[in-house]
C-alpha positions as CSV (number, residue, x, y, z in Angstrom):
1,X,-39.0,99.8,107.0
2,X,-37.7,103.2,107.4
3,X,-33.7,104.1,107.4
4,X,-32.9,107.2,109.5
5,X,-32.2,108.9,106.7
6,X,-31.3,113.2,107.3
7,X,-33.6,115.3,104.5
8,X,-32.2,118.7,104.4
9,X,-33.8,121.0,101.5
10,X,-31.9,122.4,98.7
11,X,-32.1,124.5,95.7
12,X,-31.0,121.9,93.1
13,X,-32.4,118.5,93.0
14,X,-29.6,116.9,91.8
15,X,-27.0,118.6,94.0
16,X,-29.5,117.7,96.8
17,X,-29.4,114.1,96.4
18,X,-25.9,113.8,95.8
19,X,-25.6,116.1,99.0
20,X,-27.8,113.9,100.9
21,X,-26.9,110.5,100.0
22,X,-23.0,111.5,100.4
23,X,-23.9,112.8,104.0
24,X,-25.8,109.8,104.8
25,X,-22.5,107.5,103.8
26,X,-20.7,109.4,106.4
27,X,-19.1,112.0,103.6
28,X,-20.5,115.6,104.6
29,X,-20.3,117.5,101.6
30,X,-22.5,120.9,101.2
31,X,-24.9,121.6,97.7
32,X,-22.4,124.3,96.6
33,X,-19.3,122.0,97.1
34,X,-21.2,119.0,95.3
35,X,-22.4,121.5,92.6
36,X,-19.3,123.2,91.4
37,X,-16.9,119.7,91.9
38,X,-19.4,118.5,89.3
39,X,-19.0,121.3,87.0
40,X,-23.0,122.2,87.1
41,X,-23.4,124.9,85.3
42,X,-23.6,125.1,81.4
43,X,-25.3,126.3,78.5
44,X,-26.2,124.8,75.2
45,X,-28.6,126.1,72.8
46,X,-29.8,123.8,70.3
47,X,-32.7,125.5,67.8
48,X,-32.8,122.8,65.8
49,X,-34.4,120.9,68.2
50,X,-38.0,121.9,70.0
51,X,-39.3,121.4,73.1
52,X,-42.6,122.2,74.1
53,X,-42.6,123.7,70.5
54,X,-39.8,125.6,70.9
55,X,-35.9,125.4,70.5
56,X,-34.3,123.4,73.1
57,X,-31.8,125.0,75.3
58,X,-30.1,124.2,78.6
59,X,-28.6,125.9,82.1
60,X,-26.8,122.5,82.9
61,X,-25.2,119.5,81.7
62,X,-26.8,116.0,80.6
63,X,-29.1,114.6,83.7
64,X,-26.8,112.6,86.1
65,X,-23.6,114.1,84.6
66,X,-22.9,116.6,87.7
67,X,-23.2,113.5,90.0
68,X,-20.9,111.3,87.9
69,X,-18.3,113.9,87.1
70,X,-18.2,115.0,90.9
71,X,-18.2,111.3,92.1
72,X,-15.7,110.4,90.0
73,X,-13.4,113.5,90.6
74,X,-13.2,112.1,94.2
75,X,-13.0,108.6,93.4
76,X,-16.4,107.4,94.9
77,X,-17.9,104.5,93.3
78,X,-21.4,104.6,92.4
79,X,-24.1,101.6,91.5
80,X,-26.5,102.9,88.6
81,X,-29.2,100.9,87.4
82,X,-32.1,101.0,84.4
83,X,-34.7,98.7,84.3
84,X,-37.1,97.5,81.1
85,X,-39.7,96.4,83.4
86,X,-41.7,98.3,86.7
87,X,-41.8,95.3,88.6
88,X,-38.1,94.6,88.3
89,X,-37.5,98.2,89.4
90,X,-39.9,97.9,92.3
91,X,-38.3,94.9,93.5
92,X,-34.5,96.6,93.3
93,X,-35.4,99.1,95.4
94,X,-37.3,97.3,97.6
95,X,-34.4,95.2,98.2
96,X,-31.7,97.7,98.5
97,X,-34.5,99.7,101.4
98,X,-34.6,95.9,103.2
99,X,-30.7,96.5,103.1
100,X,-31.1,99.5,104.8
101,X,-29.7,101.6,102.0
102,X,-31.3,105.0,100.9
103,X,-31.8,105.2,96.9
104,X,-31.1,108.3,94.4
105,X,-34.1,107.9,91.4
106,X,-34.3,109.9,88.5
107,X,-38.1,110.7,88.0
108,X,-40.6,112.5,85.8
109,X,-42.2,116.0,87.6
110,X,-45.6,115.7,85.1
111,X,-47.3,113.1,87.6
112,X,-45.4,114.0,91.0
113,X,-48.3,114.2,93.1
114,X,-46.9,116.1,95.7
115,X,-45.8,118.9,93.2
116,X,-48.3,122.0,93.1
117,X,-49.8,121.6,89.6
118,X,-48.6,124.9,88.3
119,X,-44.3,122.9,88.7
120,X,-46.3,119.6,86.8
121,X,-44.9,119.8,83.2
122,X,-43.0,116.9,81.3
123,X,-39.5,117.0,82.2
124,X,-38.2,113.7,83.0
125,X,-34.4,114.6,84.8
126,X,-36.3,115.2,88.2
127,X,-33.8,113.5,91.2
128,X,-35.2,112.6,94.4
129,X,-34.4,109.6,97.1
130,X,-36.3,107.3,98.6
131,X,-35.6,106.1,101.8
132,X,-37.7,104.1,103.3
133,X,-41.3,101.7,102.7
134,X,-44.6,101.1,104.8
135,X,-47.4,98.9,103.2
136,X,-47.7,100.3,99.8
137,X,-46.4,103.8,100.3
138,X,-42.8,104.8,100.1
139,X,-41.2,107.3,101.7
140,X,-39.7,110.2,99.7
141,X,-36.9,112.9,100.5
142,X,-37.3,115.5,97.4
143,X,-34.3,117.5,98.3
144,X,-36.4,120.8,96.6
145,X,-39.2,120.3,99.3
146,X,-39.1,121.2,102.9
147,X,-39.9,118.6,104.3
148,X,-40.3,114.9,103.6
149,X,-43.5,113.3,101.8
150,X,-44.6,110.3,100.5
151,X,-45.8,108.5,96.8
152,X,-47.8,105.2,96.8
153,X,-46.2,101.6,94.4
154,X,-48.0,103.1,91.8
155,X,-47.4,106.7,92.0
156,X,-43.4,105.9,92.2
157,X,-43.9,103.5,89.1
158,X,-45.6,105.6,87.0
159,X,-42.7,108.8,87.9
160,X,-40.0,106.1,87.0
161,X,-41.0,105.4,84.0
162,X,-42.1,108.8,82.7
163,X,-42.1,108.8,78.4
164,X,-40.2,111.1,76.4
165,X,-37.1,113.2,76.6
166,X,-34.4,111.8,79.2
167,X,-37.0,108.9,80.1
168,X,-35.2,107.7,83.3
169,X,-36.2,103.9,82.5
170,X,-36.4,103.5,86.1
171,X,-32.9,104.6,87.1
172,X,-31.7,104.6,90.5
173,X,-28.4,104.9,91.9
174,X,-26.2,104.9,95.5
175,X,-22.6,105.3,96.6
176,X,-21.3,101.6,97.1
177,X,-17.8,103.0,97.9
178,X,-16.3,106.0,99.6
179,X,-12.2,106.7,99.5
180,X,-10.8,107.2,103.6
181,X,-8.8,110.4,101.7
182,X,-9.8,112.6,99.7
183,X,-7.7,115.4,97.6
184,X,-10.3,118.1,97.5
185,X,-7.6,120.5,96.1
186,X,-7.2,118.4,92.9
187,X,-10.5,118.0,92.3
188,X,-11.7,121.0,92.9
189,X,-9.0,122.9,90.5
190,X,-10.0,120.0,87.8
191,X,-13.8,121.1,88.1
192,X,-12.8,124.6,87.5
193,X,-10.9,124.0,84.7
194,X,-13.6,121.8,83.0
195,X,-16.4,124.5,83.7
196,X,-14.0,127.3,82.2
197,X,-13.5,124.6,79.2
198,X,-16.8,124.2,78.6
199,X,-18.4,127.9,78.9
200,X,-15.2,129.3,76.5
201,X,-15.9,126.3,74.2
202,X,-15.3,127.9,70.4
203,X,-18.7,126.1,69.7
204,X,-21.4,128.5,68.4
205,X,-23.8,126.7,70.4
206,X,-22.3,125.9,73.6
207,X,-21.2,128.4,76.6
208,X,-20.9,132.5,76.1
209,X,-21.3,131.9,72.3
210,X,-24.3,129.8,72.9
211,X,-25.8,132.9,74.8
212,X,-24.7,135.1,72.1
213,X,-26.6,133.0,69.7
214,X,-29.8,133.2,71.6
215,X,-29.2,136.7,71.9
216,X,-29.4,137.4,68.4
217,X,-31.9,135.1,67.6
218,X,-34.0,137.3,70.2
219,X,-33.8,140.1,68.0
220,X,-34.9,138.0,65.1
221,X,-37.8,136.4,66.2
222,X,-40.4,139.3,66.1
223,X,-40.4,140.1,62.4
224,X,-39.4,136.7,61.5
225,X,-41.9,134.4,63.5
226,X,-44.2,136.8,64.8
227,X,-45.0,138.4,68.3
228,X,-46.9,135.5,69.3
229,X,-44.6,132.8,68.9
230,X,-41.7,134.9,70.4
231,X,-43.2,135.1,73.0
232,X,-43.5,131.7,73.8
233,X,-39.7,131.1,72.9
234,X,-39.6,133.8,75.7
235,X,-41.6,132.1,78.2
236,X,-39.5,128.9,77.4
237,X,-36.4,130.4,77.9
238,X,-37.7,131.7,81.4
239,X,-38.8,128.3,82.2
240,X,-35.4,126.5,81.0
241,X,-34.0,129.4,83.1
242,X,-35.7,129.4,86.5
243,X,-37.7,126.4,86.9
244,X,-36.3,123.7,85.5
245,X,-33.2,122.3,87.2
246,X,-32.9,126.4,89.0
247,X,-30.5,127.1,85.9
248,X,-29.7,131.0,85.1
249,X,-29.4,133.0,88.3
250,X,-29.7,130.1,90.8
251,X,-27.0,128.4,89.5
252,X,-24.2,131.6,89.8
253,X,-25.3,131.8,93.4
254,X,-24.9,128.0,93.8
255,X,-21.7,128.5,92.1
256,X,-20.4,131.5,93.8
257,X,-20.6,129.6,97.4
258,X,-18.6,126.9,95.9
259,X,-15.8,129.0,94.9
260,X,-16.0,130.8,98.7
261,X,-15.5,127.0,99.9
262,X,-12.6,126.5,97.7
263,X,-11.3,129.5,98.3
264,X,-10.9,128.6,101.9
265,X,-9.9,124.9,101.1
266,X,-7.3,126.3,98.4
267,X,-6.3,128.9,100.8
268,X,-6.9,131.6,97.5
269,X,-8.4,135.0,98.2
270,X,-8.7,135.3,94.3
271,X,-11.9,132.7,94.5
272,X,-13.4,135.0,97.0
273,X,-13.7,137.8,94.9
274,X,-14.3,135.8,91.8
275,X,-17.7,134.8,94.2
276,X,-19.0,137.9,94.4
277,X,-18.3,138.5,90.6
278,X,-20.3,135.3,89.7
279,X,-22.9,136.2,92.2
280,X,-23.6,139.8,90.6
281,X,-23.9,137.6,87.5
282,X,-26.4,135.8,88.7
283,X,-28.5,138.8,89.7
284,X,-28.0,140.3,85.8
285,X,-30.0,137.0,84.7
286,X,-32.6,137.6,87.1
287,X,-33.4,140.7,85.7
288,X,-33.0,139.3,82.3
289,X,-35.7,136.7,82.9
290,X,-38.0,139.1,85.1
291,X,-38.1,141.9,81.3
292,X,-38.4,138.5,79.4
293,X,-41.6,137.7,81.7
294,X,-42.7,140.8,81.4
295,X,-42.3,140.8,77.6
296,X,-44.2,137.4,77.1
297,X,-47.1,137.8,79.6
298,X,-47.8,141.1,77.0
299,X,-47.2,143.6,80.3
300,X,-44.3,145.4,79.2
301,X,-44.9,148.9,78.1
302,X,-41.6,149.5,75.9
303,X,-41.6,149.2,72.0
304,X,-38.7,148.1,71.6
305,X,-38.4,145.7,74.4
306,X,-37.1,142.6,72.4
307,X,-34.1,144.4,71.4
308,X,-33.4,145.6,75.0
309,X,-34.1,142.2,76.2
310,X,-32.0,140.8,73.7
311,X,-28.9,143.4,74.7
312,X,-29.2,142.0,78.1
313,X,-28.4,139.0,77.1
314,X,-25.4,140.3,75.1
315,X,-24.2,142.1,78.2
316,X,-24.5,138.8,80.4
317,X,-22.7,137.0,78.1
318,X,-19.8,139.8,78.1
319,X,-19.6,139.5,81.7
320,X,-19.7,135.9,81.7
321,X,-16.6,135.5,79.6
322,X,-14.4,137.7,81.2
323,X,-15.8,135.9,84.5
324,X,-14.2,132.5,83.3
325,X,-11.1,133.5,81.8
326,X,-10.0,135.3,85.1
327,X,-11.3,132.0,86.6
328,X,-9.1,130.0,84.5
329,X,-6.2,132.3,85.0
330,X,-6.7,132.2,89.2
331,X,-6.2,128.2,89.3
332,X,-3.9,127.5,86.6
């Protein structure tokens, strides 16, 4: 059984699902729209927690969350379903494909087959869908690929029930309903508001003063952990950043496109130039994470690099705030 099902490659794995599987319902909706009517982009910093032996941050919200704000904002109806069991998962899916209805899964990247092995690392909030079966392989439209591929039963059981962090216990999920109107205009201005909300947060670890934080712990680290083990907090920070879930500068160019389609849709020039303000932003943490790289991987030259790294960040921050407040201001 194979549903003709459109792939169409994107930057974000989760935008590209919801992108996909929207379009394929008969509701075209581009990444950037999807994106920024989910509120994707975020930052928490939380050092009491370690990942990969370092303190946990994050470029975007809790796995799933940008799908079920963005969903919800527009009054779809979704189906979401965990499973204890692989068999019971297997045999879900296999009957919603027999319906001829294209699944969203959240996997695990560590044992994606099809995934060079230098992008294989344990991070369980992977989103792909799967839209269609022959024999024992099914096949597979990761929106982050070019072009479609393929994982055997066992391959597909083994992503779907991935241990540790975010686990996705076999989750899978589909639209089951799709409104015949839609107020975009609402929606979008109640996405902006949220983002706004939640990146001018007065929480020491969440938004610009989450940054902050980072940025001072930066300038810490060397004397207080070593040069060793800063630089793996580095390297960590460059991989929350850029390659898990895009993140950093990915997500303000995701983000700017949004606001040049709701600009358009809200019919206000003020989102247009806010775009091009975001997208600048998003080329300040590209260069952030290229020194950082450059830092960790022991081939930058300059003595005092963590403190200019760590300025950087300061600066981004800066730029980030006054970014959201005129934000704020243009919608309210």
């Amino acid at each position: 059984m194979k549903i003709d099902f459109k792939h169409k490659q994107t930057a974000h794995c989760e935008n590209g699902v919801i992108s996909n599987l929207l379009t394929h319902s008969g509701l075209k909706i581009s990444e950037p729209l999807a994106f920024g009517l989910g509120s994707g982009i975020f930052f928490v910093y939380l050092p009491f927690l370690k990942v990969n032996f370092a303190p946990a941050l994050s470029f975007r919200p809790q796995p799933g969350l940008i799908f079920k704000r963005m969903t919800k904002r527009l009054g779809i109806k979704i189906k979401r379903q965990k499973f204890k069991k692989t068999g019971l998962a297997t045999k879900a899916l296999d009957k919603m494909l027999e319906e001829n209805i294209p699944v969203g899964l959240q996997v695990g990247v560590f044992n994606l087959t099809y995934f060079p092995d230098e992008y294989r690392f344990h991070f369980n909030a992977h989103n792909l869908v799967v839209y269609g079966k022959e024999e024992d392989t099914y096949l597979i439209s990761d929106p982050v690929m070019e072009d479609v591929t393929t994982l055997s039963t066992k391959e597909l059981e083994t992503v779907r029930f991935a241990k540790g962090v975010y686990a996705p216990k076999g989750q899978m999920y589909f639209p089951i309903e799709i409104p015949k109107e839609i107020n975009f205009e609402r929606a979008i201005k109640k996405a902006i508001k949220a983002t706004c909300r939640d990146m001018l947060a007065p929480i020491p670890i969440v938004g610009v003063k989450g940054m902050r934080m980072v940025a001072r712990s930066i300038k810490k680290w060397p004397k207080k952990i070593g040069a060793k083990k800063t630089n793996h907090y580095l390297g960590q920070i460059v991989r929350m950043q850029e390659e898990i879930g895009t993140g950093g500068g990915g997500f303000r160019y995701i983000y700017g496109a949004f606001l040049q389609e709701a600009s358009e849709i809200l019919k206000n020039k003020d989102l247009k130039i806010l775009a091009k303000e975001i997208t600048d932003i998003g080329d300040l943490w590209r260069d952030f994470a290229l020194d950082a790289s450059r830092l960790y991987k022991n081939r930058s030259n300059e003595f005092d690099g963590y403190n200019k790294v760590s300025e950087k960040l300061f600066h981004i921050a800066d730029k980030e705030e006054a970014f959201y407040k005129k934000l704020k201001k243009a919608i309210a």
